[in-house]
C-alpha positions in Angstrom: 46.3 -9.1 -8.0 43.9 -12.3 -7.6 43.9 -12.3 -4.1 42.9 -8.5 -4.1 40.6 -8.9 -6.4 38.6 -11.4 -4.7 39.0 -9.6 -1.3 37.6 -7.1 -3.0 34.6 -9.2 -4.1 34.1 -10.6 -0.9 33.5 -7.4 1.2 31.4 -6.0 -1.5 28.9 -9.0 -0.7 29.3 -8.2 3.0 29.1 -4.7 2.5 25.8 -5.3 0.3 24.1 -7.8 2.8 25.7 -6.9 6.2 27.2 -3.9 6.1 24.7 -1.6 5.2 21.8 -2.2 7.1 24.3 -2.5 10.2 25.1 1.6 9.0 21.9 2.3 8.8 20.4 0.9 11.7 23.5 2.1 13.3 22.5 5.9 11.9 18.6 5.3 12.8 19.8 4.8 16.5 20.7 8.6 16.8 18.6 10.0 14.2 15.6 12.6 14.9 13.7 12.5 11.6 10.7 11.1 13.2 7.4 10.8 11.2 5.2 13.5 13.5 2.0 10.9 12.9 -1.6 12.0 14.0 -5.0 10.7 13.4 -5.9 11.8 10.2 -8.7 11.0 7.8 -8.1 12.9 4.1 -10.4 11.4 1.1 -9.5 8.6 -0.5 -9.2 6.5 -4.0 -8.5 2.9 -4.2 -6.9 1.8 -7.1 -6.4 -1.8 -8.3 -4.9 -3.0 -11.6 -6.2 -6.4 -13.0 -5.8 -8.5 -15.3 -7.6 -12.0 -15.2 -8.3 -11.9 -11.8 -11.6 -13.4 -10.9 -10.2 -15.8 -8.2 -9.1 -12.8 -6.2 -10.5 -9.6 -7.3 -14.1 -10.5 -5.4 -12.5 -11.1 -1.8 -10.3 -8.0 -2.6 -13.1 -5.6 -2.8 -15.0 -7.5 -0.2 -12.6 -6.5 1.7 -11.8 -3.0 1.2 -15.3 -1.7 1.4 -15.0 -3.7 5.0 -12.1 -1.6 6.2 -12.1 0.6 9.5 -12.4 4.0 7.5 -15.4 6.7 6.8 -17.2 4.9 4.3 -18.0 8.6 2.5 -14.2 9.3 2.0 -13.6 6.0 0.2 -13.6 5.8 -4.0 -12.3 2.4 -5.2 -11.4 2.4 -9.1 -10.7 -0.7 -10.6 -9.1 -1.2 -13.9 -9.3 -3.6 -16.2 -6.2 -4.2 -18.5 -8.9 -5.9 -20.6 -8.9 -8.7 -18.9 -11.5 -11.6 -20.9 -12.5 -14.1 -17.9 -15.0 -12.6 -15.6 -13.0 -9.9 -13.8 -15.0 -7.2 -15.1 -18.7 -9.0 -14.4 -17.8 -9.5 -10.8 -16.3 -5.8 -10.3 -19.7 -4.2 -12.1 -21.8 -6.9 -9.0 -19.5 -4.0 -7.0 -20.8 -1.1 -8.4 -23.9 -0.1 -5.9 -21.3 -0.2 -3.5 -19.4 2.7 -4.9 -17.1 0.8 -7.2 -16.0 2.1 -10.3 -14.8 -0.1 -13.2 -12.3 1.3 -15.8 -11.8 -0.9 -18.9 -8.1 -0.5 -20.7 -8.1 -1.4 -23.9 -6.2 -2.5 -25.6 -3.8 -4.1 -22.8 -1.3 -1.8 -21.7 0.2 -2.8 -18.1 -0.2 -2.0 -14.8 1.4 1.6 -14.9 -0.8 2.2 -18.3 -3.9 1.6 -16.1 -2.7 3.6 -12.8 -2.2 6.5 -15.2 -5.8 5.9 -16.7 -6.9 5.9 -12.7 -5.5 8.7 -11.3 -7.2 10.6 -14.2 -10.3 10.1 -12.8 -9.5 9.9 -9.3 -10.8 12.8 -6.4 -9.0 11.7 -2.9 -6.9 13.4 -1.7 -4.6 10.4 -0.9 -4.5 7.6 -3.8 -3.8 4.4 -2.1 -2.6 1.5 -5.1 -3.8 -2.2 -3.8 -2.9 -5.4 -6.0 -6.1 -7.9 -7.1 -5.0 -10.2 -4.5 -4.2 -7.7 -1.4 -6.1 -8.0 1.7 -5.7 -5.2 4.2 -5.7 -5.2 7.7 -9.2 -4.1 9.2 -7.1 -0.6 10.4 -4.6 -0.5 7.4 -5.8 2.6 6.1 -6.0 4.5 9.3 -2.0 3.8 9.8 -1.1 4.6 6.4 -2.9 8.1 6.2 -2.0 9.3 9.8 1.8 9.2 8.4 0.3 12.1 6.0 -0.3 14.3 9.2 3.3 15.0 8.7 3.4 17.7 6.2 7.0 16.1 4.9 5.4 12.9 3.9 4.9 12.3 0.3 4.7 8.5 0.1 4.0 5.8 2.3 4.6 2.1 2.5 2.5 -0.4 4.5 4.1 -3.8 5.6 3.9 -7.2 3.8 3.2 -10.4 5.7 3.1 -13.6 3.1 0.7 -16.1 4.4 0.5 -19.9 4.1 3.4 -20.4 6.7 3.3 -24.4 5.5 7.3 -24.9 5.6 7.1 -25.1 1.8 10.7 -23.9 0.5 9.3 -21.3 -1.4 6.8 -20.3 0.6 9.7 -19.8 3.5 11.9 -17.8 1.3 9.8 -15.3 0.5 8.6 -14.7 4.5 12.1 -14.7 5.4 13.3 -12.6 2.6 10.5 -9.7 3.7 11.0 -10.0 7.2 14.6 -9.3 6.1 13.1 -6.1 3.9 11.3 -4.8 6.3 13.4 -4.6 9.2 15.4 -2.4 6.4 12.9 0.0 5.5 12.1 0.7 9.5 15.7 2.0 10.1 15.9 3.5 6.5 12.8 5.8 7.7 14.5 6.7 10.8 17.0 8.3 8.6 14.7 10.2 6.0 13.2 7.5 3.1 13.3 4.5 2.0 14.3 3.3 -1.2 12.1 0.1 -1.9 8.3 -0.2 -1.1 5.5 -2.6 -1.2 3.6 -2.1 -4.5 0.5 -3.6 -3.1 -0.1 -1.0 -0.1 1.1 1.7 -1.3 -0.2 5.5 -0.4 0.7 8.8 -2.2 -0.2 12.4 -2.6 -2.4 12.9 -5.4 -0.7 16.1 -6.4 2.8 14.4 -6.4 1.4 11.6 -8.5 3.7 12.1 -12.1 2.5 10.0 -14.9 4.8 7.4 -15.9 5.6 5.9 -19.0 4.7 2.2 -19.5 7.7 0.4 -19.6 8.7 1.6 -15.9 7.8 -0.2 -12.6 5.5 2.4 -10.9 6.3 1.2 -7.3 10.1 1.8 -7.6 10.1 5.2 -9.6 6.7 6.5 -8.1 8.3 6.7 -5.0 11.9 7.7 -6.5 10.1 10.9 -7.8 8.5 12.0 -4.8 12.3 12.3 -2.7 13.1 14.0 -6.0 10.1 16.3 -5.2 11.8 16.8 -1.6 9.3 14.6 -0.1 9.6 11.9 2.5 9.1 8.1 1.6 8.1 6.3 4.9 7.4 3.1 6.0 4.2 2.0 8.5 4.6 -1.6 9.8 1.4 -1.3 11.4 -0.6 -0.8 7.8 -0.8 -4.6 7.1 -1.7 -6.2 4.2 -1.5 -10.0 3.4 -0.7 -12.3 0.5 -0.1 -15.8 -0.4 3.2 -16.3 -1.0 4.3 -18.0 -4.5 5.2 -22.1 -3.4 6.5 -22.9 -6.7 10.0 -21.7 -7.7 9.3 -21.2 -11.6 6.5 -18.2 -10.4 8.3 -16.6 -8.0 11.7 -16.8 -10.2 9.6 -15.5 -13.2 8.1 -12.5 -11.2 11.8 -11.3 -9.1 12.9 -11.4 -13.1 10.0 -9.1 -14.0 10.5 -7.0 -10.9 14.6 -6.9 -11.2 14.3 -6.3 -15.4 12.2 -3.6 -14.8 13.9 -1.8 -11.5 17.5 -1.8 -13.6 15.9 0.6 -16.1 14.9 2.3 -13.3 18.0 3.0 -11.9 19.1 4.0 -15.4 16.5 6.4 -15.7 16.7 7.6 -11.9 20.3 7.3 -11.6 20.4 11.3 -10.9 19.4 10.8 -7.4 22.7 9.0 -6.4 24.3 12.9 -7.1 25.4 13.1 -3.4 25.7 16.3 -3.8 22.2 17.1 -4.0 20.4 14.6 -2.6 22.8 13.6 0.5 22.0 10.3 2.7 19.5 9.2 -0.2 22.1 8.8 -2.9 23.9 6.7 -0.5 21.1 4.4 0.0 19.8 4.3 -3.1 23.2 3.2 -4.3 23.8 0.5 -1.9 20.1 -0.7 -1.2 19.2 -1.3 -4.9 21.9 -0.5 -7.5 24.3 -2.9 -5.6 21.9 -5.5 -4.6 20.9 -6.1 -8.0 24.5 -6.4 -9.2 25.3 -8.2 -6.2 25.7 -12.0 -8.8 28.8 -10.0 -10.0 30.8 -10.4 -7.0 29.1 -13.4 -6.6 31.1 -14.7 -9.6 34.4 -13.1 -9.1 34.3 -14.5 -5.3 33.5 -17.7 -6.0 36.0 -17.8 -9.7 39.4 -16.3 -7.4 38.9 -18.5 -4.8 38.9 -21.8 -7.1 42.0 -20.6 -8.9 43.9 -19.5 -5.5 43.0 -23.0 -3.7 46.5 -23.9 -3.6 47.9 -20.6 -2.4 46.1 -20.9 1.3 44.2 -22.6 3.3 41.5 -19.6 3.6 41.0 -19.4 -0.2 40.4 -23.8 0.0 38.0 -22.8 2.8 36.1 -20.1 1.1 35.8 -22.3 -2.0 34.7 -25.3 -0.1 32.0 -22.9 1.6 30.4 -21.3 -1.4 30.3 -24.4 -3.1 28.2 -26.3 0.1 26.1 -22.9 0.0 25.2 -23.7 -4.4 25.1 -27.2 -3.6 22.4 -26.7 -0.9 20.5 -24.3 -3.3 20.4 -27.0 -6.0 18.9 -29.4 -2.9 16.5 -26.7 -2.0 15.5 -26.0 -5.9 14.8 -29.9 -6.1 12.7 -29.8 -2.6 11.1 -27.1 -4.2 10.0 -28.5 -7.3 8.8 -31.7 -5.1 6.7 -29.4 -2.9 8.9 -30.9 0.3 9.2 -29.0 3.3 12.6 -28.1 3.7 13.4 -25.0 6.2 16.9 -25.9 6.2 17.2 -25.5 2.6 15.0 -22.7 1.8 17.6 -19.6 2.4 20.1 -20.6 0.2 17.9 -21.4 -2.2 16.2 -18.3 -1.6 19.6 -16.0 -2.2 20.3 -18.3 -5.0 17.3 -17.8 -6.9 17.2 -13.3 -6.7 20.7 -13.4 -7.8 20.1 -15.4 -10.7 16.9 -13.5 -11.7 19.0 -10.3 -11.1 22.0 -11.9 -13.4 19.1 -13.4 -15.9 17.4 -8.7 -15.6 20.5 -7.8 -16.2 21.3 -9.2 -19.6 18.0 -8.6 -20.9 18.4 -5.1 -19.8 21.8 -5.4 -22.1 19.7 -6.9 -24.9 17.8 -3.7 -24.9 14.4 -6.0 -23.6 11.6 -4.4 -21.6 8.6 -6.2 -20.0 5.0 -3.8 -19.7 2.5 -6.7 -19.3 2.4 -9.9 -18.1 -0.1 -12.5 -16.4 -1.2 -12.3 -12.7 1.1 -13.6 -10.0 0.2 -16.8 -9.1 0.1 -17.4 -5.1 
């Protein structure tokens, strides 16, 4: 019964890392469902969420109002989830540009403020950047021909993290979206996706559904529009470009945030993995979030079976021996971390380490009955 048990264990983790994106590129090789892209250029509205972020929100606008796009068709709303450093001063130096300041108060969160925007938005397209997001100079142009396809409801742009300096951290998280978005490229080959990047982002206005605060608008934004029968898409040539997070306690802080917040989604969602109605997308929503985030659970059992059946085998004494190098090396890379030391030998178990604990860490919050609507900028 052990052994089964952690056989069982052991191709769920396959399954969850290997396995599926082999199907899916696998299914994306003889699929049809091609995006029917055109040049395209509907109106407009930027919409950025801040909180406390003068260091960023400058360059941010500064950069959108520089974008390869008809000036005329561009509104860019900021809100202000009443931030008290000099966010709002700097976005009113904005405003003969065409910039429109919101002011939330009193703090309510990021979907709290989208909700506030999209009430006073008149694009036809709303496209949601984060205070720190700088777009490629033809990022819009690539997002919105997607939207030439009727089918389209929602599209995705592609995230590259900058500051390539070897740092552990810094590695992970490159690695980790290269990893993402060589997922999302097959997944639209097959219909949607199921993730996106929350700081280029693109939807139709009239499929925009207001959500309540508590839920993570880039996971159940998107979730709604397939449940509209829409198309979720993803454009790696939309670019946009952040610093990634080089110390472990951020980025472990925000992929708790992000993973808290995306298991209530999937509670509140969970009707779209109905086969039944919703076909190859229950599938993948299934295996591409639901399991990922439980993924520590096997995780456990693997690693808990093959200590107690070390002396029934020698493949049970290997598999032990090998998960407990692949910890040991996290711990190193944790500590490399935390001394700022290059380490690019170190930085993907580390990495895989650190999202399953914050999914394990989510997960008995979400059992707690603890929910997360506001927190402090992402540091990067």
């Amino acid at each position: 019964m052990l052994k089964m048990v952690f056989w069982i264990s052991v191709g769920t983790l396959i399954y969850i890392y290997l396995g599926y994106p082999f199907i899916v590129n696998l299914f994306n090789r003889f699929s049809r469902n091609v995006v029917k892209k055109a040049p395209y250029l509907p109106g407009l509205t930027i919409v950025i969420a801040a909180y406390n972020e003068e260091h960023h929100i400058g360059d941010t606008l500064a950069n959108k109002l520089s974008l390869d796009y008809p000036r005329e068709k561009v509104e860019i709303i900021v809100v202000s989830d009443a931030s008290t450093d000099r966010t709002d001063a700097i976005v009113k130096g904005f405003e003969g540009e065409g910039v429109r300041l919101l002011r939330q108060e009193p703090r309510g969160g990021k979907t709290a403020a989208l909700n506030m925007a999209i009430r006073e938005a008149s694009g036809e397209i709303v496209v949601f950047s984060d205070a720190n997001s700088l777009y490629a100079t033809d990022a819009l142009r690539h997002l919105t021909a997607n939207f030439a396809d009727d089918a389209v409801g929602y599209v995705t742009g592609k995230l590259i993290y900058g500051k390539a300096d070897g740092s552990t951290m810094g590695d992970g998280c490159s690695r980790y979206m290269r990893y993402e978005n060589n997922l999302r490229e097959a997944e639209t080959g097959i219909g949607s996706i199921v993730g996106v990047n929350g700081g280029i982002d693109a939807v139709r206005k009239h499929l925009y559904e207001p959500m309540s605060p508590d839920q993570i608008p880039d996971f159940v934004l998107p979730l709604k529009v397939v449940e509209k029968g829409f198309r979720v898409v993803y454009e790696p040539d939309a670019i946009l470009r952040e610093d990634a997070l080089k110390q472990s306690s951020d980025e472990y802080r925000m992929r708790v945030r992000v993973a808290q917040r995306s298991l209530y989604a999937i509670l509140d969602m969970n009707h779209l993995m109905n086969p039944l109605k919703y076909g190859f997308f229950a599938w993948q929503f299934f295996s591409h979030k639901t399991m990922r985030y439980l993924a520590f659970i096997p995780l456990v059992i693997a690693y808990a079976c093959s200590l107690a059946l070390i002396g029934q085998g020698v493949v049970y004494l290997v598999a032990f021996t090998a998960q407990t190098v692949l910890y040991l090396l996290a711990l190193a890379g944790w500590f490399a971390a935390k001394a700022n030391k290059e380490s690019v030998f170190l930085y993907a178990p580390f990495y895989f380490c650190l999202l399953n604990v914050a999914s394990a860490d989510a997960f008995f919050k979400v059992l707690q009955g603890k929910q997360q609507v506001i927190w402090n900028p992402r540091k990067g």
